[in-house]
C-alpha positions in Angstrom: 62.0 87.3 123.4 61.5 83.7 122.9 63.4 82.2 120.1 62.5 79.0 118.0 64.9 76.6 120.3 62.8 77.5 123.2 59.7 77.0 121.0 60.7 73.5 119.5 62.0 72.5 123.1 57.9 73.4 124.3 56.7 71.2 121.7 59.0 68.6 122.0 58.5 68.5 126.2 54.5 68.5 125.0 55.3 65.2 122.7 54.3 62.6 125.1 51.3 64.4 126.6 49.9 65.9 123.9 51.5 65.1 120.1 48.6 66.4 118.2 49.3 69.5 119.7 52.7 69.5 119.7 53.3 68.6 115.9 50.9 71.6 115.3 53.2 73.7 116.9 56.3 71.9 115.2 54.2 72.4 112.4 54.1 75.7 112.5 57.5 76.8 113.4 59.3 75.5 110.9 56.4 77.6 108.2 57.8 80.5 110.0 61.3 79.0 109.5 60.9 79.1 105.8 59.1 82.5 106.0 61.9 84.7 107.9 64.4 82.4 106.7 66.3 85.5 105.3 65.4 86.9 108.8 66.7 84.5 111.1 70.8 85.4 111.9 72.6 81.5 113.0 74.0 80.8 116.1 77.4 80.1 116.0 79.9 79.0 118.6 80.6 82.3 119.9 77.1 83.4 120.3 76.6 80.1 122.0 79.2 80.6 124.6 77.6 84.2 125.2 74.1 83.1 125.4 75.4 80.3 127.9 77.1 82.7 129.5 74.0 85.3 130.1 71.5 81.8 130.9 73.9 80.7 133.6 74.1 84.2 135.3 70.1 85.0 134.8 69.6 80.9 136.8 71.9 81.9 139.4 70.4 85.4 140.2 67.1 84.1 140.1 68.2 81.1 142.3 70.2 83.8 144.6 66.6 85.8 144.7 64.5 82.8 145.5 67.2 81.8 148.7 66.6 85.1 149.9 63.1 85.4 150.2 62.7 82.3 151.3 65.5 82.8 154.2 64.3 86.7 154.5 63.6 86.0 158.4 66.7 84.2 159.0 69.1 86.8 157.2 70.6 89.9 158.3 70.5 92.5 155.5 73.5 95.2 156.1 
C-alpha cells in the first residue's frame, strides 16, 4: 500500500524534471487529503518508530537477498 508520504516524496523527486507534472500530482493528493480527511488515521511517534522499524528490516533483507544472488557461485549454502 503506498501512502501519501511516499506519494508527495514521487512528486517532490519529480520537481526539477518535470513540475508541471509534479504539482498535478501534488495537486491531487492533497484533494484526496481533504476527501478521506476523516479517513486518514496520523502518524504519531510510536507508529513512526514501528514503521522505521519494519523499513529498516524490509532494506536489509532485500539488501541480504541481492548479496546472495549476486555471490550465489561463491557461497556455500548448508
Amino acid at each position: 500500500m503506498a501512502t501519501l508520504f511516499e506519494k508527495r516524496r514521487g512528486a517532490e523527486a519529480l520537481m526539477k524534471r518535470e513540475p508541471e507534472r509534479a504539482h498535478r500530482i501534488l495537486d491531487g493528493i492533497e484533494a484526496l487529503e481533504k476527501s478521506f480527511s476523516d479517513r486518514i488515521i496520523p502518524i504519531d511517534g510510536p507508529i513512526m518508530a514501528e514503521w522505521t522499524r519494519l523499513l529498516a528490516a524490509k532494506t536489509k533483507t532485500v539488501g541480504t537477498l541481492l548479496w546472495r544472488r549476486r555471490h550465489a557461485s561463491t557461497v556455500s549454502w548448508l
